[in-house]
TIVO-2410 file (N, C-alpha, C; in nm, 3 decimals):
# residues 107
REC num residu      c1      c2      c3 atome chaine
REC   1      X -23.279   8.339  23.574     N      A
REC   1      X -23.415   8.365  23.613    CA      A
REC   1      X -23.418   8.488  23.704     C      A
REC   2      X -23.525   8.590  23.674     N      A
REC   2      X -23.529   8.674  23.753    CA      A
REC   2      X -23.621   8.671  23.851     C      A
REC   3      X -23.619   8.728  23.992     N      A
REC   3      X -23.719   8.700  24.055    CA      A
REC   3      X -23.805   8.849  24.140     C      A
REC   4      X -23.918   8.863  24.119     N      A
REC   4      X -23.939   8.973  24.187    CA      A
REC   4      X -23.955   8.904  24.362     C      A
REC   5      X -23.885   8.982  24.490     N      A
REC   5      X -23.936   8.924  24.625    CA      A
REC   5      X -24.048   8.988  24.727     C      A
REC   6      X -24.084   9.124  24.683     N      A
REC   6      X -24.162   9.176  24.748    CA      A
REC   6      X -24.303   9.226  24.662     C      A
REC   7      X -24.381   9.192  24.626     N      A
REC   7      X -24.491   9.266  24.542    CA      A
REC   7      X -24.569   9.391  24.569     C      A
REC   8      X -24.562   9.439  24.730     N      A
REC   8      X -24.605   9.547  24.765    CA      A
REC   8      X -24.516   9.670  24.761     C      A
REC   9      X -24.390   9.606  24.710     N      A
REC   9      X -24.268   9.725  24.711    CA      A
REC   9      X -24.233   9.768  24.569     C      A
REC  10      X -24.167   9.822  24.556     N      A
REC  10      X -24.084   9.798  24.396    CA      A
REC  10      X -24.009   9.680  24.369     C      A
REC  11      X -24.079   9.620  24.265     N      A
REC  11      X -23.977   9.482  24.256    CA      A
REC  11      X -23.864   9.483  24.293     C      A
REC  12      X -23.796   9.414  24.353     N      A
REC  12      X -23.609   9.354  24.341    CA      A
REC  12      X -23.605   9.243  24.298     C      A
REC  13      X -23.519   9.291  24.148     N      A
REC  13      X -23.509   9.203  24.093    CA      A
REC  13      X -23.372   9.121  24.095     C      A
REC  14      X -23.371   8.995  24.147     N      A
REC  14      X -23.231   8.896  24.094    CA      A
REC  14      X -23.176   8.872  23.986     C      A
REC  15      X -23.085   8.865  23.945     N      A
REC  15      X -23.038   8.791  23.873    CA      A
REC  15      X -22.929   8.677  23.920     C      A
REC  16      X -23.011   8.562  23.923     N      A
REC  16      X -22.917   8.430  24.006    CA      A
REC  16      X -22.832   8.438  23.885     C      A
REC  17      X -22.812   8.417  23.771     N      A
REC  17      X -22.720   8.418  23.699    CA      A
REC  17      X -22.567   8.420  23.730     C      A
REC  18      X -22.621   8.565  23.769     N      A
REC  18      X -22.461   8.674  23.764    CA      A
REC  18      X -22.464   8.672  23.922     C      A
REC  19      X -22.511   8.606  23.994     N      A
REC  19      X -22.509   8.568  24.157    CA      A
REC  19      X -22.391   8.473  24.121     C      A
REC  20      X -22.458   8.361  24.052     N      A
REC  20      X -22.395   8.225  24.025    CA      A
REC  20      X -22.248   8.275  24.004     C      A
REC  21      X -22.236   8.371  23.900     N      A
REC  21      X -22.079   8.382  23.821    CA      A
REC  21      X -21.984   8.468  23.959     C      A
REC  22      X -22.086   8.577  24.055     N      A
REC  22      X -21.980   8.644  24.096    CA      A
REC  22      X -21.938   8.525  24.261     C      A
REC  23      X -22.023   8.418  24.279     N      A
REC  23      X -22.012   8.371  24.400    CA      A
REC  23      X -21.892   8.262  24.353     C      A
REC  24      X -21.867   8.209  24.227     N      A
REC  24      X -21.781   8.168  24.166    CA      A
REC  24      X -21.641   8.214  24.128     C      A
REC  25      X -21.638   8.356  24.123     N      A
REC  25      X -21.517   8.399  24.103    CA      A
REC  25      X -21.459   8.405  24.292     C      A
REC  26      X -21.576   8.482  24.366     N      A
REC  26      X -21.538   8.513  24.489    CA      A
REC  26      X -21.445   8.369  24.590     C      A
REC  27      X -21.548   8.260  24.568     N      A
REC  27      X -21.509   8.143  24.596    CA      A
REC  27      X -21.347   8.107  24.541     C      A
REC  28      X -21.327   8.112  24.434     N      A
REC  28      X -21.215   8.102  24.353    CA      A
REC  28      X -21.119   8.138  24.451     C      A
REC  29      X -21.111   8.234  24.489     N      A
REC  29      X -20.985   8.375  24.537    CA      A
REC  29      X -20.991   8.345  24.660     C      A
REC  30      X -21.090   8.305  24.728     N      A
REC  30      X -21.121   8.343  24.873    CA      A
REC  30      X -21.095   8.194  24.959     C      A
REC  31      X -20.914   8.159  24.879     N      A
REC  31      X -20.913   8.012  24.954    CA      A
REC  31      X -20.741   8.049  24.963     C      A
REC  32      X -20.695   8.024  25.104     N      A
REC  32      X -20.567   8.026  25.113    CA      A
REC  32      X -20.442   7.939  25.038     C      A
REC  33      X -20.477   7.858  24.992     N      A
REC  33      X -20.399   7.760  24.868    CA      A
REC  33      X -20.410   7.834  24.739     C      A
REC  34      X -20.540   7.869  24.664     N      A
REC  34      X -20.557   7.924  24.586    CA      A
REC  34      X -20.445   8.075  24.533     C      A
REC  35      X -20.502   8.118  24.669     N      A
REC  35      X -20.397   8.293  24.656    CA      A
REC  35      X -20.246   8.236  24.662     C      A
REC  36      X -20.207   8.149  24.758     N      A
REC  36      X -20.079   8.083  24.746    CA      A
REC  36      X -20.002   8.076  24.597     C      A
REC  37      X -20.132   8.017  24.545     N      A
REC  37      X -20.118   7.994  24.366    CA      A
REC  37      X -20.071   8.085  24.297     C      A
REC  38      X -20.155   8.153  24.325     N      A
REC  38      X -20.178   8.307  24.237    CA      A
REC  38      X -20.035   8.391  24.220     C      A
REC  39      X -20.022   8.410  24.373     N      A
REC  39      X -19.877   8.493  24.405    CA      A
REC  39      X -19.779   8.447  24.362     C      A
REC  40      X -19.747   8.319  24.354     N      A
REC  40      X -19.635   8.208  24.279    CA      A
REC  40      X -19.664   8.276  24.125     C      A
REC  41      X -19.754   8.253  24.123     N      A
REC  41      X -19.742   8.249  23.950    CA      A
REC  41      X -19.726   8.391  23.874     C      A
REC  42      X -19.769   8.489  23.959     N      A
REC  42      X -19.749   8.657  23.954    CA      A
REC  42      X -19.543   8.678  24.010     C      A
REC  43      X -19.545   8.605  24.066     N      A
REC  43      X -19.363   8.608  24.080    CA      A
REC  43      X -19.308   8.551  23.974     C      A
REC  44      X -19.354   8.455  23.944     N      A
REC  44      X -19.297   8.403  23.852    CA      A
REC  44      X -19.302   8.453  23.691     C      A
REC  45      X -19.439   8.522  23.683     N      A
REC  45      X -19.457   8.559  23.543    CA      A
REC  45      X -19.549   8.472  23.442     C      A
REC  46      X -19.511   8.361  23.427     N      A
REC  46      X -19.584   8.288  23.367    CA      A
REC  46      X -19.501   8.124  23.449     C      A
REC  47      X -19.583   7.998  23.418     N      A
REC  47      X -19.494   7.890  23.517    CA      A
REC  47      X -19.627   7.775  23.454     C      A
REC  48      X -19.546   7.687  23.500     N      A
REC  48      X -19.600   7.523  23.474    CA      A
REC  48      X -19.677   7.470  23.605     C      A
REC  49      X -19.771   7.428  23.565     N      A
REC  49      X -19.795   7.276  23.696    CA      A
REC  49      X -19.691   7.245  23.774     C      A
REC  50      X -19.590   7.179  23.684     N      A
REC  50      X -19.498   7.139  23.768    CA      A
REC  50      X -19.400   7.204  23.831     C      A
REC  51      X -19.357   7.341  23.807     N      A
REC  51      X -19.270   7.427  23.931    CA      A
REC  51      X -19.404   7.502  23.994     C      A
REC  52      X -19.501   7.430  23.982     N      A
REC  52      X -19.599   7.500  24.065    CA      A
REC  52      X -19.634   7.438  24.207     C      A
REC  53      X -19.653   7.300  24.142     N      A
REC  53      X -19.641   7.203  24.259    CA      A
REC  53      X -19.524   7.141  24.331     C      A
REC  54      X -19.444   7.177  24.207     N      A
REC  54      X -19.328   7.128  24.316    CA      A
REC  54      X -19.214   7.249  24.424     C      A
REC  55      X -19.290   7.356  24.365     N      A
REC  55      X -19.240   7.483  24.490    CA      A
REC  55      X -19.302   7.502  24.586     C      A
REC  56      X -19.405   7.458  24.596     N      A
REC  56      X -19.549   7.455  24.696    CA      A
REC  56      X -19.545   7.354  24.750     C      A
REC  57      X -19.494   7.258  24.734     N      A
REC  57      X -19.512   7.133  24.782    CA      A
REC  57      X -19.617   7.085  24.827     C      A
REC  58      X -19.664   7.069  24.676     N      A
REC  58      X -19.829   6.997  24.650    CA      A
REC  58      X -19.821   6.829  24.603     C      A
REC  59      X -19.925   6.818  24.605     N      A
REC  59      X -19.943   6.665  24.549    CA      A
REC  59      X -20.015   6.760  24.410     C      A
REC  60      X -19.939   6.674  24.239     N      A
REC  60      X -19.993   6.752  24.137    CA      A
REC  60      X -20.145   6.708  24.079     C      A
REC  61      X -20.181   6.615  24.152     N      A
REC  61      X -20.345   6.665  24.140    CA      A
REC  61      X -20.428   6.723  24.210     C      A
REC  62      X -20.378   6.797  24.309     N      A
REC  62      X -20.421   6.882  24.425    CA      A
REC  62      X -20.383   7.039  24.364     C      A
REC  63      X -20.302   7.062  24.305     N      A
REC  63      X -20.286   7.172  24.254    CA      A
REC  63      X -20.313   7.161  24.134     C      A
REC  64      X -20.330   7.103  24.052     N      A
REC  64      X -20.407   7.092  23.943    CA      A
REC  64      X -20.581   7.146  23.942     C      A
REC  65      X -20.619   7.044  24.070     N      A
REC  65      X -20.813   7.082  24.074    CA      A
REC  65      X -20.799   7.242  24.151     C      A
REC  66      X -20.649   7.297  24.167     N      A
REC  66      X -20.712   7.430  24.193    CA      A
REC  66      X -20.699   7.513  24.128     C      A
REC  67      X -20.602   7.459  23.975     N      A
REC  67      X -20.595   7.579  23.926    CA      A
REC  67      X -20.682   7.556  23.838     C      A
REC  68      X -20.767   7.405  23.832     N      A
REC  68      X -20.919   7.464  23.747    CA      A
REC  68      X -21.021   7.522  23.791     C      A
REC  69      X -21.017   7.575  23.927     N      A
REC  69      X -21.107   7.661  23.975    CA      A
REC  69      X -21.051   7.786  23.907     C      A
REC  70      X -20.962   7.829  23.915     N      A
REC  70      X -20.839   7.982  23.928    CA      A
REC  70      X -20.904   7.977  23.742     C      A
REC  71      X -20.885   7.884  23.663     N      A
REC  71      X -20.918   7.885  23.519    CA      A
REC  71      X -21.070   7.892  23.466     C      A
REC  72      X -21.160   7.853  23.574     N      A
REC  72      X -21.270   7.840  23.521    CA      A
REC  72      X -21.371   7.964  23.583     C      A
REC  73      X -21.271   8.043  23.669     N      A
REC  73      X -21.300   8.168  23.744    CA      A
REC  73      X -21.230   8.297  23.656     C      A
REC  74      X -21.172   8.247  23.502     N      A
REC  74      X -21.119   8.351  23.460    CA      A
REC  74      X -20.992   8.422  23.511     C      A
REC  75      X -20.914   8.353  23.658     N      A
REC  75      X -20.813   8.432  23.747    CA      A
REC  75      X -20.699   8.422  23.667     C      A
REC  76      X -20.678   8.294  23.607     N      A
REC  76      X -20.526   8.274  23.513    CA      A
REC  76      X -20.565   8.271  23.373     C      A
REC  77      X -20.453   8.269  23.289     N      A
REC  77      X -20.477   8.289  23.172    CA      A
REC  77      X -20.391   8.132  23.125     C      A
REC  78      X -20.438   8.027  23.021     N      A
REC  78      X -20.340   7.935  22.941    CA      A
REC  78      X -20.296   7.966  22.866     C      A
REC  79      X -20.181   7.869  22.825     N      A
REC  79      X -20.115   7.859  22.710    CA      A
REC  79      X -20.056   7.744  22.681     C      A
REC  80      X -20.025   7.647  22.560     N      A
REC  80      X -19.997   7.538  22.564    CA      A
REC  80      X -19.906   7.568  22.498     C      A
REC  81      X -19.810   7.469  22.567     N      A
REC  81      X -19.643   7.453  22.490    CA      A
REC  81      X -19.643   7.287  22.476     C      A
REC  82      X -19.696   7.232  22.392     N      A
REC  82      X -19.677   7.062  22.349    CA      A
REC  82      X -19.792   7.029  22.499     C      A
REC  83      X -19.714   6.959  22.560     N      A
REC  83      X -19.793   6.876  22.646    CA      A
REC  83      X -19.826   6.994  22.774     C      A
REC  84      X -19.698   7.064  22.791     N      A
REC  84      X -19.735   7.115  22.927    CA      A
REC  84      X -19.808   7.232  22.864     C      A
REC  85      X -19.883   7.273  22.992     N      A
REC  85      X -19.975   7.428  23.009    CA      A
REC  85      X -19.919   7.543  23.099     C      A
REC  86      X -19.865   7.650  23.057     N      A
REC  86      X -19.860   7.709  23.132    CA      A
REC  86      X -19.933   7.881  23.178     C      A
REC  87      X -19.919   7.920  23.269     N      A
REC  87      X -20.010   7.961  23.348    CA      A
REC  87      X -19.917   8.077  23.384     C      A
REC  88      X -20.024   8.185  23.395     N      A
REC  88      X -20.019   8.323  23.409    CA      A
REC  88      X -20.126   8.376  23.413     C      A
REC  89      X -20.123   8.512  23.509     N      A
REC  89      X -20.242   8.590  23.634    CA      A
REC  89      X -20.304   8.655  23.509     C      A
REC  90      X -20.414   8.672  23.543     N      A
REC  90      X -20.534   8.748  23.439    CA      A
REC  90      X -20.536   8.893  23.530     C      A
REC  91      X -20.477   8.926  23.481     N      A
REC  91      X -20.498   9.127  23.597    CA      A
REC  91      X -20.618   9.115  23.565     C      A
REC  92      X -20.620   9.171  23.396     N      A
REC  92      X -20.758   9.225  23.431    CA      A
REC  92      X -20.862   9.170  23.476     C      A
REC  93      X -20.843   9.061  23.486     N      A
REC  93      X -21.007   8.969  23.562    CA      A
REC  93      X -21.002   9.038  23.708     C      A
REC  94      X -20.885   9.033  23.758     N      A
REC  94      X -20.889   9.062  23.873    CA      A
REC  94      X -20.877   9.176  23.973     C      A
REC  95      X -20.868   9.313  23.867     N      A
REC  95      X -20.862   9.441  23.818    CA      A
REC  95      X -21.057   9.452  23.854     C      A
REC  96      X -21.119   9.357  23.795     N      A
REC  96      X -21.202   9.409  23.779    CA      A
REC  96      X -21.285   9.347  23.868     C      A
REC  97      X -21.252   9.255  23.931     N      A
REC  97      X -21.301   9.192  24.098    CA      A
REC  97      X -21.271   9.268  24.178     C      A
REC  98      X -21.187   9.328  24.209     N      A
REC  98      X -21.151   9.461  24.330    CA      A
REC  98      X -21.212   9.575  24.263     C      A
REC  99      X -21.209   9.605  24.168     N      A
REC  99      X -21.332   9.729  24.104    CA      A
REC  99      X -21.484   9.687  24.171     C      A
REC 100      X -21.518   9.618  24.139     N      A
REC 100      X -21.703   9.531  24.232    CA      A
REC 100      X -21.676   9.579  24.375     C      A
REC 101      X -21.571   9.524  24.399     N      A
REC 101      X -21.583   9.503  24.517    CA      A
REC 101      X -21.580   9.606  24.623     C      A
REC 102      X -21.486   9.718  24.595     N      A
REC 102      X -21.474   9.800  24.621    CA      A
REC 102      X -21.586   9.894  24.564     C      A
REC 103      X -21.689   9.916  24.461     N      A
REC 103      X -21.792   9.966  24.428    CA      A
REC 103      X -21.897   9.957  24.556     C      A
REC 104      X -21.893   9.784  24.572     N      A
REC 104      X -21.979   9.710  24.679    CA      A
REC 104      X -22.008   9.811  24.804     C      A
REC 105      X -21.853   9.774  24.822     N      A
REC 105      X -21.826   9.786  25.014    CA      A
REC 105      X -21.831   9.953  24.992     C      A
REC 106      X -21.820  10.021  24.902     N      A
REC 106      X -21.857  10.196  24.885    CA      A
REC 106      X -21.728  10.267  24.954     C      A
REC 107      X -21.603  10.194  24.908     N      A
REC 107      X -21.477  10.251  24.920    CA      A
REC 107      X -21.440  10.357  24.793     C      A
***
């Protein structure tokens, strides 16, 4: 939905949409367990749940609900091998979150 907020000005227009998607990716990244994740799995290359949680020393449904944030934010990429999933960094998703961002902040 778009919204105009001022009628005596030039509209500004929202788009909650793409509010929704970028406050979702930002959220994603912007949690110290999360990046914990990330960096593990960028050392590692590609990796499982389980040398994920068990190098971190997580409980594996605690690192599980974070890497469905990290997955549903586009940050990692899947792949299934039989039962297990394993997991590896999406650059470019995240290539292109520091591109915004840095657009943003006018670096």
């Amino acid at each position: 939905m778009v919204q105009t907020l001022s009628p005596e000005v030039s509209p500004l227009l929202i788009n909650e949409m793409q509010i929704r998607k970028a406050r979702l990716l930002l959220r994603a990244i912007d949690h110290e367990l999360r990046q914990q994740i990330l960096n593990y799995i960028n050392e590692q290359g590609r990796t499982s749940v389980t040398n994920i949680y068990s190098t971190l020393k997580l409980e594996q449904s605690v690192a599980s609900q974070h890497l469905a944030i990290l997955r549903k934010a586009g940050c990692v990429n899947t792949i299934r091998n039989g039962k297990q999933i394993h997991y590896s960094v999406n650059y470019s998703r995240l290539q292109e979150l520091q591109t915004i961002i840095e657009d943003f902040l006018g670096k």
